[in-house]
C-alpha positions in Angstrom: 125.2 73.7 111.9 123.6 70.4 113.2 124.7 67.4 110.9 121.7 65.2 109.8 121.4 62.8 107.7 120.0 63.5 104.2 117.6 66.0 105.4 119.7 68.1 107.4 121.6 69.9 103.9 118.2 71.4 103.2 117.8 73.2 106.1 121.1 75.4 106.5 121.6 78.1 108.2 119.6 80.3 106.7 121.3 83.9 108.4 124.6 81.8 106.7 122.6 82.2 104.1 121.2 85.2 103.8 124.5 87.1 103.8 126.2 84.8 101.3 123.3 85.8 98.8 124.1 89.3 100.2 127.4 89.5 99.5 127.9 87.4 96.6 124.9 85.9 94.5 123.5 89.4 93.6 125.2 91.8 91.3 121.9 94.1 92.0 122.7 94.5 95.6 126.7 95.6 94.8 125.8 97.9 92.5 123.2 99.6 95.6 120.2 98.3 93.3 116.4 97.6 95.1 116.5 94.1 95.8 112.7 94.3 95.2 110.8 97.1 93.2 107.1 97.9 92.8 106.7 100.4 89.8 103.1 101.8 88.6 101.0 99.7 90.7 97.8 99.9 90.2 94.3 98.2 91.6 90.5 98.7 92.7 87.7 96.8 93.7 83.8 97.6 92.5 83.9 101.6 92.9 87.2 101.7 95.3 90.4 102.6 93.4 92.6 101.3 96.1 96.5 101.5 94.6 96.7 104.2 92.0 100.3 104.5 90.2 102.2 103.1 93.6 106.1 102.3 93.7 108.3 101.3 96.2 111.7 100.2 96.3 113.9 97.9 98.8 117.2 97.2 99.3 119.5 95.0 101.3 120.3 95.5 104.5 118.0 98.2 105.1 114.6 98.4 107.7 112.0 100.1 105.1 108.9 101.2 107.0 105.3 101.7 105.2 103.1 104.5 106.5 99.6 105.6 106.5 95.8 106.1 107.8 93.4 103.7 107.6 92.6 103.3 103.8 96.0 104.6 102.5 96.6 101.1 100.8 98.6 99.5 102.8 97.2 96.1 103.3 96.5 96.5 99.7 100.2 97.0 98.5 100.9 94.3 100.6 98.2 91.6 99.6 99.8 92.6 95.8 103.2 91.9 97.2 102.7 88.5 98.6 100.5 87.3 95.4 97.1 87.8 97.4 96.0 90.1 95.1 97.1 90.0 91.1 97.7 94.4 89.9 95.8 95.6 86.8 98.9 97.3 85.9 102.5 97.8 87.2 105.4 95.5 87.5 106.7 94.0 90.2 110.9 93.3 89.8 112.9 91.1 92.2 116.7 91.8 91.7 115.6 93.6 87.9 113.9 90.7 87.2 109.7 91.2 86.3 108.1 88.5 88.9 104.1 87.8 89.1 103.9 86.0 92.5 100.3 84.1 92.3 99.7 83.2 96.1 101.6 83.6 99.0 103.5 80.3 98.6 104.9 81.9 95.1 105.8 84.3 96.7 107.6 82.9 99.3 109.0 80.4 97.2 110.5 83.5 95.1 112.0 84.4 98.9 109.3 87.0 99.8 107.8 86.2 103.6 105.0 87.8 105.7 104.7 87.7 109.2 101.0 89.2 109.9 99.9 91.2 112.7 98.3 88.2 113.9 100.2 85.6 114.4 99.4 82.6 111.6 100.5 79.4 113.4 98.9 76.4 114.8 99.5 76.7 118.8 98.4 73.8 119.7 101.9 72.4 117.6 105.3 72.5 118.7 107.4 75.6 118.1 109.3 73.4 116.0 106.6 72.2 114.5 105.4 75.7 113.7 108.2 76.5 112.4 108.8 73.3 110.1 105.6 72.5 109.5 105.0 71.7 105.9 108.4 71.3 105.6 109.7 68.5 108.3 113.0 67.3 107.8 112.4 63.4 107.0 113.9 60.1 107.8 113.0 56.8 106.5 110.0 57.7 105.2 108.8 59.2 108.7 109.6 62.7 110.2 112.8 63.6 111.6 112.0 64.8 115.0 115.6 65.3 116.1 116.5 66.6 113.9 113.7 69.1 113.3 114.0 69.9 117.3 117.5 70.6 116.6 117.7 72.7 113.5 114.8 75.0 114.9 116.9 75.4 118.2 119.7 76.5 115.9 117.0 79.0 114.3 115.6 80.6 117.5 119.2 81.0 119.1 121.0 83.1 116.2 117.8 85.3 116.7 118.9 84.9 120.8 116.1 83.1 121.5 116.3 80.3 123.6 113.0 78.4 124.3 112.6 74.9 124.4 111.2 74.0 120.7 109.4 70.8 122.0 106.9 72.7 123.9 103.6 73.7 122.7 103.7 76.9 121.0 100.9 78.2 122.8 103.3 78.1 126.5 104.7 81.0 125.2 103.6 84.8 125.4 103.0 86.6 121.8 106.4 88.6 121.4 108.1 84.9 121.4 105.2 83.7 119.3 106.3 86.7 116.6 109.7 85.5 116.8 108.7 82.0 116.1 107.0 83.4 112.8 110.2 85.1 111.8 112.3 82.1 112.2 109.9 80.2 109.9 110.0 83.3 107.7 113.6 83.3 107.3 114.6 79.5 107.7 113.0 79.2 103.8 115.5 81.3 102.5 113.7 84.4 102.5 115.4 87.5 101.4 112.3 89.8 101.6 110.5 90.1 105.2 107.5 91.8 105.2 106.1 92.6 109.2 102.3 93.4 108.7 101.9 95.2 112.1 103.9 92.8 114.2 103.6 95.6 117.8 100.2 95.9 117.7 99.8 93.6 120.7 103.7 93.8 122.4 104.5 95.6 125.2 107.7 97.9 125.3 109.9 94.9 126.8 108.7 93.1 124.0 109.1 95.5 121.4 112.4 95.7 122.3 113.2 92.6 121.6 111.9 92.5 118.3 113.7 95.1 117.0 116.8 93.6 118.4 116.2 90.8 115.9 115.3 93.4 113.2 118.5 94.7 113.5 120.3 91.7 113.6 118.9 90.7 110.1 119.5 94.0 108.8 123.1 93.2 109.6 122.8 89.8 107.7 121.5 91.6 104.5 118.0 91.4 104.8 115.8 93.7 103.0 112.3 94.4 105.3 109.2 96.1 105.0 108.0 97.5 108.0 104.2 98.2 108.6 103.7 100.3 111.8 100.7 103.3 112.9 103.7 103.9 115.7 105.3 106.5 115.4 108.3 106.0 118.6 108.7 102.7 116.6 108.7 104.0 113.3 112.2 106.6 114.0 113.6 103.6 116.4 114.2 101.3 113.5 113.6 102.7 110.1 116.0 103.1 107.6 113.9 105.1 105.3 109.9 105.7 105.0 107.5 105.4 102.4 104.1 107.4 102.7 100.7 106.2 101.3 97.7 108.4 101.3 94.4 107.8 99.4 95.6 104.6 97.7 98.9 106.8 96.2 102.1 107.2 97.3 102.7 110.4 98.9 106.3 109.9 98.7 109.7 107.9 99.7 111.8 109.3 102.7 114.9 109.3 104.3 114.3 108.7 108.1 116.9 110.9 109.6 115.7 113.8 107.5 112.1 113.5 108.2 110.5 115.4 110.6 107.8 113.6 113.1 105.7 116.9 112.4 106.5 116.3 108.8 105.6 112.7 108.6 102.0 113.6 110.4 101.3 116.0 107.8 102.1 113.7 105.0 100.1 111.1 106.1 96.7 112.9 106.8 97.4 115.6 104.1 97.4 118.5 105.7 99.9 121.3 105.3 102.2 121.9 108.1 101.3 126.2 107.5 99.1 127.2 110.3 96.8 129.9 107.9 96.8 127.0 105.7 95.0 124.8 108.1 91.8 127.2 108.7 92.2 126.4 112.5 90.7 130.0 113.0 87.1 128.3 113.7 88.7 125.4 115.7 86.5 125.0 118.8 84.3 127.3 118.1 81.4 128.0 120.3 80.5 128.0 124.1 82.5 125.0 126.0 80.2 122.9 128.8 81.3 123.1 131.9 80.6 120.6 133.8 80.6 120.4 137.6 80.0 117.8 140.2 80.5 114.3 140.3 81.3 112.6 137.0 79.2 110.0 135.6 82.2 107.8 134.8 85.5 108.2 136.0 88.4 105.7 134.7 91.5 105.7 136.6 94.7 103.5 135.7 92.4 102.0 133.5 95.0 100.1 130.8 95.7 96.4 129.0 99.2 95.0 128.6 100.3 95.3 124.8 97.1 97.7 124.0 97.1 100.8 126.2 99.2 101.9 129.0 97.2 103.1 131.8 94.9 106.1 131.3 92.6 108.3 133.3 89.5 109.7 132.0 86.1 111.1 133.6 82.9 112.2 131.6 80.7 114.5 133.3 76.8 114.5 132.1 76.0 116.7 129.2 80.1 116.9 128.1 81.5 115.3 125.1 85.1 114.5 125.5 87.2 113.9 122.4 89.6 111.4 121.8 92.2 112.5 119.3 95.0 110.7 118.0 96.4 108.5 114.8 94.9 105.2 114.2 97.0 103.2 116.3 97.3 105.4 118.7 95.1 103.9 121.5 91.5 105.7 120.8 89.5 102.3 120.0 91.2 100.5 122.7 90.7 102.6 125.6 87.1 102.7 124.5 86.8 98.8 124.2 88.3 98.8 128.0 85.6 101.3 129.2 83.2 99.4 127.6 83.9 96.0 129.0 84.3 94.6 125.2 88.1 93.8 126.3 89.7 93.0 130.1 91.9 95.5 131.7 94.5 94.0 133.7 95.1 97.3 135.3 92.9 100.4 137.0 89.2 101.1 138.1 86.2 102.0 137.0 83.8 104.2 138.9 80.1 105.2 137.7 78.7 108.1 139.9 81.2 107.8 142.3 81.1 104.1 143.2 83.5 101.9 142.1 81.8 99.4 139.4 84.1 97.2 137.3 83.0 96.5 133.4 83.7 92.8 133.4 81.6 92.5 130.3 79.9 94.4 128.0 76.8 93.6 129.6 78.0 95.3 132.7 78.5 98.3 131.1 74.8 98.5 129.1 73.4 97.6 132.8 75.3 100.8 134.0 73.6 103.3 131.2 77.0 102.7 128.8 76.8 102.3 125.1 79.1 102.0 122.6 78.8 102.4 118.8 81.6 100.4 117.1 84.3 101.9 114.4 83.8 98.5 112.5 79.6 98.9 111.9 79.8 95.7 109.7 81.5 93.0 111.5 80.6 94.5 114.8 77.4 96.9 114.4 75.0 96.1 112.2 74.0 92.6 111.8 73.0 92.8 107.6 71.1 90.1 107.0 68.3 91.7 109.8 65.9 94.4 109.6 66.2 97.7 110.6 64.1 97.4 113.5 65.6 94.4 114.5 69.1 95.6 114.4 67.3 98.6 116.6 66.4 96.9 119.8 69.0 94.2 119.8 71.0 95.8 122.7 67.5 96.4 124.4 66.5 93.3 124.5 70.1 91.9 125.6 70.1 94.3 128.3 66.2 93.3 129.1 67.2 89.0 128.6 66.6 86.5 126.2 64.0 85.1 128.3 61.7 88.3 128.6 61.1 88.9 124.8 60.3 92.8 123.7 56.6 92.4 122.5 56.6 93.1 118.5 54.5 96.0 118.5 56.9 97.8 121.6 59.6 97.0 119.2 57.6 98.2 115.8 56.6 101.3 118.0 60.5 101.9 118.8 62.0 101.5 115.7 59.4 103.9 113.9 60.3 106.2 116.3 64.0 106.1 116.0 63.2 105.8 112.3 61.9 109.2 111.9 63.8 111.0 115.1 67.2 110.3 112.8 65.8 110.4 109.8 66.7 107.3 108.4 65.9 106.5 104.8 64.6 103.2 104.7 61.2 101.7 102.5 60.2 100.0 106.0 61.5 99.1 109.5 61.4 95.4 108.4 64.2 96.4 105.3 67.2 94.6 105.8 69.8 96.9 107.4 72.2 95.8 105.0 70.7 97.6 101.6 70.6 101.1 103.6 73.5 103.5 102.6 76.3 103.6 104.9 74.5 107.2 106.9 71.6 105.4 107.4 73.0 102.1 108.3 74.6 104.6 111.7 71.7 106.2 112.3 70.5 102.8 113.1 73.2 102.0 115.2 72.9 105.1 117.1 69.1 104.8 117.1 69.8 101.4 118.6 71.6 102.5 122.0 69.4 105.7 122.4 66.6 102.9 122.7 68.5 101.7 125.6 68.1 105.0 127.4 71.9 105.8 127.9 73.3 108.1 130.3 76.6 107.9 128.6 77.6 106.9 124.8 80.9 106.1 123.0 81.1 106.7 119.3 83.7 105.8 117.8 83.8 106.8 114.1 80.4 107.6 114.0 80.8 109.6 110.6 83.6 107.2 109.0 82.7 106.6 105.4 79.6 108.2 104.8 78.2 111.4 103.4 78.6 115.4 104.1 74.6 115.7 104.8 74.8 112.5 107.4 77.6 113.6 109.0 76.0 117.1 110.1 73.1 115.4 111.1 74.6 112.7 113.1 77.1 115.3 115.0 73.7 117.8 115.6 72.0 115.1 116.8 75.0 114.3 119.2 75.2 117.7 120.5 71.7 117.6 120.9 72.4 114.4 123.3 74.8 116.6 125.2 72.6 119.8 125.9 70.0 117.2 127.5 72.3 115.6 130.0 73.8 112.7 128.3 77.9 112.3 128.5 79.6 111.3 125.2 82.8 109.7 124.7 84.1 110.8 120.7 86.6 109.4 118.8 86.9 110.8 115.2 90.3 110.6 112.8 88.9 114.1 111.4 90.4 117.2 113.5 88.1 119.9 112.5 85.1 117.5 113.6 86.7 116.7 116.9 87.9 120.3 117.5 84.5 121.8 116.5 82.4 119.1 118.6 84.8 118.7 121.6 84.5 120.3 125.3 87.4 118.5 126.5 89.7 116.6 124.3 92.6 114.1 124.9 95.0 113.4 122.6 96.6 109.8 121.9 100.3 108.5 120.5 101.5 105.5 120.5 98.9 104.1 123.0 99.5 106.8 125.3 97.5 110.4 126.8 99.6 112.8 125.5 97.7 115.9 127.1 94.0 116.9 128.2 93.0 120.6 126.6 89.9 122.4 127.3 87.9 123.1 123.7 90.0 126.6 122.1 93.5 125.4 124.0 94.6 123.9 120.4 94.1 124.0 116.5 95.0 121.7 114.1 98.3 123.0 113.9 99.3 122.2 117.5 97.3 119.0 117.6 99.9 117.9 115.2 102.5 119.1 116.9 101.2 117.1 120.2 100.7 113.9 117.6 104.5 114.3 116.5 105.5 114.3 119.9 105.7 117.9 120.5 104.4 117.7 124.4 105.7 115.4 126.6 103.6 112.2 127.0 102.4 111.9 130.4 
C-alpha cells in the first residue's frame, strides 16, 4: 500500500480487506452461512403487489445471478436491498444479524454497494475523483490529491486496470467507466456487490473484461449479485441462480445443474412438456407470401454494445415477428431501423435504394413509424389531449412552421377515434386519464395519420386488457391485408406465433434463426431461446 500521512490508513487496500473479513472476522461465512439473507419479502405499490413472500440468500465468494422478465421484481428486490425502498414485511439479515438499511448510503455504509446499469458518476471529474469523491483523502485542512491519485491507482491496478486516474473520467469508454464504479464500490469496504445490469451497453471484448474482475473478487471473498436478461453471460459467470416471476420467487438454483431450456421455462412460466404448451394452433392460418422488392431491407444493420449486425427485409402486406427475451436485442434493432439510435454498422435500403435513417425524422419522411414499448415516457405525452397526442408525428413530419389547421386535426382524431374504438368522453380529454388500451389505440391511431407504408410495434398489447388486445392485433392484420409491412415485437409467443408470417428470433443481442409462420411452436422457440440452434 501507498503510505500517506494521516489519511492514507483509512483507505487500505480494500481486496486486503475483503479477504481478511473473509477469512477471519465472520464466523457466518466458516460455518458456509449467507453472508446476506432476504427472508419473506414482501411489497406493492397502489394496486401492484410487486415482491410477494421473496427470499434470497448470498454467500462469500460466490457470483449469485438474479433472473427474470420484465416485471418479475427485480429492480424491486433490489431498490429493497439497497434501502430505496423500506418492505412491509420480511427481514433482511446481514451475517444473522436483522438490518433495516434506510437509503443507499446505509446501506453501503453496512458494506452493501450497487453499481447500476447506468453508470452513476460525474464525468466531467477525475477517475480518481469519481472514485473518492465524497470521500477525499485530506491534508491540512485541503484535499490530498497525491495521495488520492495514488490510492485510486492502487485500486484500478489490483482490478488490472491501468488508466491514468488524473484524466477526466469521461476520456474513457464505458466498460472502464464500470470498472471505475466497482473500484469505488469496493474501496468502501464493501462486502456485498450488487451489478444492476452492468452488460447492457459492453461489447464482448468488454464483457470479458468485467467478468475477469468478477472473478477476481470472487476469489477475494466477495459475495455478488448479478442482474443479467443474458443468458451466454448468465452460465459464463454464475455460481448459482435465483428465478423471479410475477413479483415471487420461482426458485434458487445451482448453475451447473440448470438447464438453459430449463431456466427459459422458469422465467416465462411455461412448462417445458410440448402437449402442455397448446402449440397445436401455433401459426395458424394462411402465411403471406410476399414477392418482389421489399419495402425495407436492413443489411449489417448493428450498434457496438447493443446489437451485433443483423439483416432484415419487410415486404408490403407481411408482418415479421421479432421473438426473443427482454434483453435479447428486439427494441434495439427496432430503435436502429427507426433512426431513434445511430448504427455504427450496415445499410438501410427503402424500395431498393439505399436511404440511411440518420434520425427519426428520416425514417417518418420514408413512410416508417414506430410505436414505442415505453408509451409513457416515450408515447403518449399525458398532460395533452387525445387528439393532440394524435397528429403530433403529422405535424412533425409536415414542420413546425406549416401548422395542421384545427378542424383538419379535429376531423383526424374523430376519425381515428371511432376507426379504433377508443373510449374517451372527447378528443380534447387528456390522454393520460384513458385506460392503458385506449391510451395505444391512440398511439397507433397517431402513425396511421401519418399514412405509413411500414409500422414497428413494439409491445403494442403490453399491459393492457384481453378485449384491447384482440382488437389492436385484428386491426394490425387488417393493416397487413391492405398492403402495409409491419415490424412486431411481442414477449407473448402464442401472440407472435399466431400473428407472424416470418419470424426472427433474438438471444443475447443476436438473430438466432429466420422461420416461415408453422416452422416452430412454443416448444422449439424455447429451445432456439436456450440456445438450441446455432446463432448465426
Amino acid at each position: 500500500m501507498i503510505a500517506a500521512a494521516g489519511a492514507a490508513r483509512t483507505f487500505e487496500d480494500p481486496i486486503m480487506m475483503l479477504t481478511a473479513q473473509a477469512a477471519a472476522t465472520t464466523p457466518t461465512a466458516r460455518q458456509g452461512e449467507p453472508v446476506l439473507e432476504l427472508r419473506g419479502i414482501y411489497k406493492s405499490f397502489p394496486g401492484v403487489k410487486a415482491l410477494s413472500n421473496v427470499a434470497l440468500r448470498l454467500y462469500p465468494g460466490e457470483v449469485h445471478t438474479l433472473m427474470g422478465q420484465n416485471g418479475a421484481g427485480k429492480s424491486t428486490l433490489i431498490k429493497v436491498l439497497t434501502g430505496v425502498y423500506t418492505p412491509e414485511q420480511g427481514q433482511i439479515l446481514l451475517d444473522g444479524r436483522a438490518i433495516r438499511p434506510a437509503s443507499t448510503l446505509d446501506a453501503q455504509h453496512l458494506g452493501i454497494s450497487t453499481v447500476y446499469q447506468e453508470v452513476n458518476l460525474c464525468p466531467n471529474l477525475s477517475v480518481a475523483e469519481n472514485i473518492f469523491i465524497g470521500r477525499y483523502p485530506r491534508k491540512r485542512g485541503g484535499i490530498d490529491w497525491r495521495a488520492m491519485q495514488e490510492q485510486a491507482s492502487v485500486l484500478l491496478k489490483q482490478l488490472q486496470i491501468d488508466v491514468d486516474v488524473t484524466a477526466p473520467l469521461a476520456r474513457y469508454p464505458l466498460a472502464i467507466q464500470q470498472m471505475v464504479a466497482i473500484s469505488r464500490a469496493i474501496s468502501v469496504s464493501a462486502r456485498v456487490l450488487i451489478l444492476d445490469e452492468p452488460t447492457s451497453s459492453l461489447d464482448e471484448c468488454e464483457v470479458d473484461l468485467l467478468f475477469s474482475v468478477l472473478r477476481k473478487l470472487r476469489e477475494q471473498g466477495m459475495a455478488i449479485l448479478f442482474v443479467t436478461h443474458f443468458l451466454d453471460q448468465t452460465y459464463a459467470i454464475s455460481d448459482r441462480i435465483t428465478v423471479m416471476r410475477n413479483g415471487e420467487r420461482e426458485g434458487e438454483y445451482a448453475c451447473a445443474e440448470l438447464s438453459r431450456l430449463a431456466l427459459v421455462n422458469k422465467m416465462i412460466g411455461q412448462p417445458a412438456d410440448a402437449a402442455a404448451l397448446g402449440g397445436a394452433d401455433a401459426g395458424a392460418g394462411p402465411s403471406r407470401k410476399p414477392a418482389g422488392t421489399p419495402f425495407l431491407k436492413a443489411q449489417g444493420l448493428g450498434r457496438k454494445g447493443a446489437l451485433t449486425p443483423i439483416d432484415l427485409e419487410l415486404h408490403p402486406g407481411e408482418l415479421l415477428g421479432l421473438c426473443g427475451l427482454l434483453g435479447s436485442g428486439r427494441t434495439e434493432a427496432a430503435r436502429l431501423l427507426f433512426g431513434a439510435d445511430k448504427a455504427d454498422s450496415g445499410s438501410i435500403a427503402v424500395n431498393g435504394k439505399q436511404r440511411p435513417f440518420n434520425s427519426p425524422r428520416d425514417a417518418i419522411a420514408a413512410g416508417v413509424g414506430f410505436c414505442s414499448e415505453d408509451r409513457k415516457h416515450e408515447g403518449a405525452i399525458l398532460d395533452l389531449s387525445v387528439r393532440e397526442n394524435i397528429i403530433l408525428a403529422l405535424q412533425a413530419r409536415t414542420g413546425l412552421l406549416r401548422a395542421i389547421p384545427l378542424k383538419r386535426q379535429q376531423a383526424l382524431a374523430e376519425e381515428y377515434v371511432k376507426a379504433l374504438g377508443i373510449k374517451t368522453a372527447s378528443i380534447e380529454t387528456p390522454i393520460g386519464t384513458l385506460s392503458g388500451g385506449n391510451q395505444q389505440k391512440a398511439l397507433l391511431a397517431r402513425w396511421l395519420a401519418t399514412a405509413p407504408k411500414m409500422l414497428i410495434l413494439d409491445e403494442p398489447t403490453r399491459g393492457i386488457d384481453v378485449r384491447a388486445k384482440q382488437e389492436i392485433m385484428d386491426y394490425v392484420s387488417g393493416l397487413c391485408r391492405k398492403g402495409m409491412a409491419i415490424l412486431f415485437i411481442s414477449s407473448e409467443l402464442p401472440e407472435v406465433l399466431r400473428c407472424s408470417d416470418r419470424m426472427v428470433i433474438m438471444r443475447d443481442r443476436k438473430a438466432c434463426g429466420e422461420y416461415q409462420r408453422g416452422a416452430l411452436d412454443e416448444t422449439s422457440v424455447l429451445q432456439v431461446i436456450a440456445a438450441g440452434d446455432q446463432c448465426e
